[in-house]
N, C-alpha and C positions, 0 to 999 in steps of 0.2 A: 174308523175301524174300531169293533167294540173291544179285540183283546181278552173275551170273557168275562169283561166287567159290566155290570147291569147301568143299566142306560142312565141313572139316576147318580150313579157314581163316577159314570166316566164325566154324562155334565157338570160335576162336580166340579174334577181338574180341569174341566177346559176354561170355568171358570174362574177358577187360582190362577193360572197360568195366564190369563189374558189380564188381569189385575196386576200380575207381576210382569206383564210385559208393557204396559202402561208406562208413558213415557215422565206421568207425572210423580204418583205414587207408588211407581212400582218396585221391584225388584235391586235395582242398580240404587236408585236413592235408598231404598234401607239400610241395603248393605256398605254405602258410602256413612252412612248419620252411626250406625254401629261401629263401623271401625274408625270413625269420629269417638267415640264412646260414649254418645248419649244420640238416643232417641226423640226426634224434633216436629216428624208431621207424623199422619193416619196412616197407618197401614197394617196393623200385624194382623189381620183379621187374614190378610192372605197370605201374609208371610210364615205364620207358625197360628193354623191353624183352630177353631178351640172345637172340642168334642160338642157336640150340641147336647146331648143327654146334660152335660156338666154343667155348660155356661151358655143361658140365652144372651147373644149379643144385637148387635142394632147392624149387623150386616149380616142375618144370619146363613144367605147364600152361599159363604164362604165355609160354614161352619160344617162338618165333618158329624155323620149319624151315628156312625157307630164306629168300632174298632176294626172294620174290615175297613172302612173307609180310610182311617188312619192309615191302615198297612199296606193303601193302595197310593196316597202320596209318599209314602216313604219310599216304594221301589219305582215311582214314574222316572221315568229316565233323566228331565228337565228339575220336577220340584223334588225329588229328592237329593238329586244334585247342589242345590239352592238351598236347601234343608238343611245339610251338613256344612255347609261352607258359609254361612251367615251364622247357624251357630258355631262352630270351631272360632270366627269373631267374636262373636260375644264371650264364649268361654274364655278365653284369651284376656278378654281387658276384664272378666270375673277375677282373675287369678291374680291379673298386676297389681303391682303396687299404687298404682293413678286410684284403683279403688278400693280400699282397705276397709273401710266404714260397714257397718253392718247395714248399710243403706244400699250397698253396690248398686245390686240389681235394680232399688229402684230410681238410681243415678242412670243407667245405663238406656234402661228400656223408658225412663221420663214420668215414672208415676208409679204410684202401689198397684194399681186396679191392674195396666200390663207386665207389671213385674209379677203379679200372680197370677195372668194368661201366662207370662213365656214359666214358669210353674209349675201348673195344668197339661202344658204344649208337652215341657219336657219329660214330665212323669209317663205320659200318652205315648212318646215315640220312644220312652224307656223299656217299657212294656213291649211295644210293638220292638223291638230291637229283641228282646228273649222269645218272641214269639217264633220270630224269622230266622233265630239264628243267628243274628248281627253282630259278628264280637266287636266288630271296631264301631259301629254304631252306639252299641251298647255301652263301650266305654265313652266315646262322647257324653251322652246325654246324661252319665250318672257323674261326671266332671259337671258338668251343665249343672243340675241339682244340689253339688256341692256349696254352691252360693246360697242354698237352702237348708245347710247345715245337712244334707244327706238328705234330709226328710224327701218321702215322696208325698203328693197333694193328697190331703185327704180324700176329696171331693170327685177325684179320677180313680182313685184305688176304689172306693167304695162302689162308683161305677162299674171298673174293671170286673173285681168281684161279683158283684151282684148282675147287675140286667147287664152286661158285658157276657157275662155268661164263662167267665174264667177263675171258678170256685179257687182252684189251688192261690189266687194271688192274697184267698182270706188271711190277715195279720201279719201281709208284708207293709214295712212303712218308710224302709230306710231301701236306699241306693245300693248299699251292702249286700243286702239282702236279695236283689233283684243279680246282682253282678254273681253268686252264688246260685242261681235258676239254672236250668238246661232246656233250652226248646220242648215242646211238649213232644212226643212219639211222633204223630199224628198232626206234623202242623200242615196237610193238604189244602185246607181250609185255607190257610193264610196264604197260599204260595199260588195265588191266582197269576198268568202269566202279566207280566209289568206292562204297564200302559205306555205306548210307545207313539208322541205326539206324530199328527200325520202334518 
């Protein structure tokens, strides 16, 4: 069923979600090895997305085109669900004391390179969270960024801004700043109806 989603985005999700439903790499072991507090196999390419515009990766199937894309995993019924609740994990052992180190995140997620995807991821659905209107969304994910000192990813704002095509986020860079936004008038655009697995 397309749901109003273009045929290129719904096969998007159907390939996140069959990666996350994968009995090896999927879903259930991420979210086990995270509330373990450290990251151990492959996977976050399905797990927390990256914007393709931002970061070419070596699974790029997974990778998300643009920021409608984004905003169409965040309200699927399955990965948005799975979205918040693996990150509420991760933010959870950002904030204990287990990891205090200015290394956290990249104790948690098992390396620099995904500690600056889950970054990328978070800045991405920070945004998409003021877009939509998300207040408890949007508090997640700027908790999430916290481990980052507030900063938002340069690399994603400058996207956002530019070929993203959402001028107003010009010379936003902090978390703060983002949690202080209001939905745009006019988010119709965003608010395509939620993909709803068949």
């Amino acid at each position: 069923r397309n749901n109003g989603l273009d045929f290129a985005t719904e096969a998007l999700l159907r390939e996140i979600q069959a990666a996350q439903d994968s009995p090896k790499n999927g879903y259930a072991r991420a979210l086990g090895e995270i509330r373990a507090g450290c990251k151990q196999s492959c996977w976050i390419w399905w797990i927390w997305p990256s914007l393709a515009p931002v970061r070419a990766t070596s699974r790029p199937q997974y990778s998300m085109p643009d920021l409608g894309a984004a905003f169409q995993v965040m309200q699927h019924e399955v990965l948005g669900a799975r979205l918040r609740e693996i990150t509420s994990v991760a933010v959870e052992h950002l904030r204990s004391g287990t990891l205090k180190s200015p290394a956290a995140p990249t104790v948690l997620f098992g390396s620099s390179i995904d500690a600056t995807k889950f970054h990328e991821s978070a800045t991405c659905f920070a945004v998409g969270s003021v877009e939509l209107g998300l207040e408890e969304d949007l508090r997640l994910w700027t908790a999430a960024l916290e481990a980052f000192g507030g900063h938002l990813e340069e690399s994603t704002m400058a996207y956002v801004a530019g070929d993203g095509g959402r001028q107003r986020y010009r010379g936003v860079t902090t978390s703060a700043q983002l949690l202080a936004m209001k939905p745009p008038m006019d988010n119709a655009s965003c608010l395509l109806p939620p993909c709803i697995p068949n």
